[in-house]
C-alpha positions in Angstrom: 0.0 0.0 0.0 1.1 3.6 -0.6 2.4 5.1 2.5 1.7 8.5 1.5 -1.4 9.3 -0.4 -1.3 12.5 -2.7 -5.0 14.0 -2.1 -7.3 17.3 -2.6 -9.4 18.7 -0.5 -13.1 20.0 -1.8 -11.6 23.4 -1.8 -9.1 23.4 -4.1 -9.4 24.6 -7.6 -9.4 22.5 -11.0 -6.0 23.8 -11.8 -4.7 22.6 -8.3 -6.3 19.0 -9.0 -4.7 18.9 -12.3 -1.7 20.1 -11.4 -0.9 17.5 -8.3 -2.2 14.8 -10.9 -0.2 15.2 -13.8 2.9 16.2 -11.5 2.7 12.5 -9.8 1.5 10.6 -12.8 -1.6 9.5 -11.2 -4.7 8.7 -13.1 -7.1 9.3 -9.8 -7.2 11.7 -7.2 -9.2 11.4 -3.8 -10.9 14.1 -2.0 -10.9 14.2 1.4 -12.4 16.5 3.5 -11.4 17.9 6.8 -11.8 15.2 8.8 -9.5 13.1 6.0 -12.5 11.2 5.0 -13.2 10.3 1.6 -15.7 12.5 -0.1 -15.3 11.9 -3.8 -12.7 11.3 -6.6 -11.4 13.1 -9.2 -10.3 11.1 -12.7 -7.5 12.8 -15.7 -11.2 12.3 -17.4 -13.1 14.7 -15.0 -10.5 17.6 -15.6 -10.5 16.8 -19.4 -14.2 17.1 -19.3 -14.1 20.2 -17.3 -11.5 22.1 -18.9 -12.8 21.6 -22.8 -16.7 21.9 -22.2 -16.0 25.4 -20.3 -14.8 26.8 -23.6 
């Protein structure tokens, strides 16, 4: 298991989010919230998604 999990929180901006994924090569993202529980995910697919329908 990863010791260290590279995470958002439901704060952050898209640009953050995309920035910690492509930076670590990771295709998923978790968001956690304050209390470090889960609260969603965000996929390479999501930001894709967001970033060319907001044209």
């Amino acid at each position: 298991m990863t010791e260290k999990v590279i995470s958002t929180s439901p704060n952050n901006e898209v640009d953050d989010a995309a920035t910690l994924i492509v930076r670590n090569k990771i295709k998923r993202l978790p968001v956690l919230n304050n209390e470090d529980k889960i609260v969603g995910i965000v996929l390479r697919k999501d930001i894709m998604n967001y970033l060319f329908l907001h044209e």
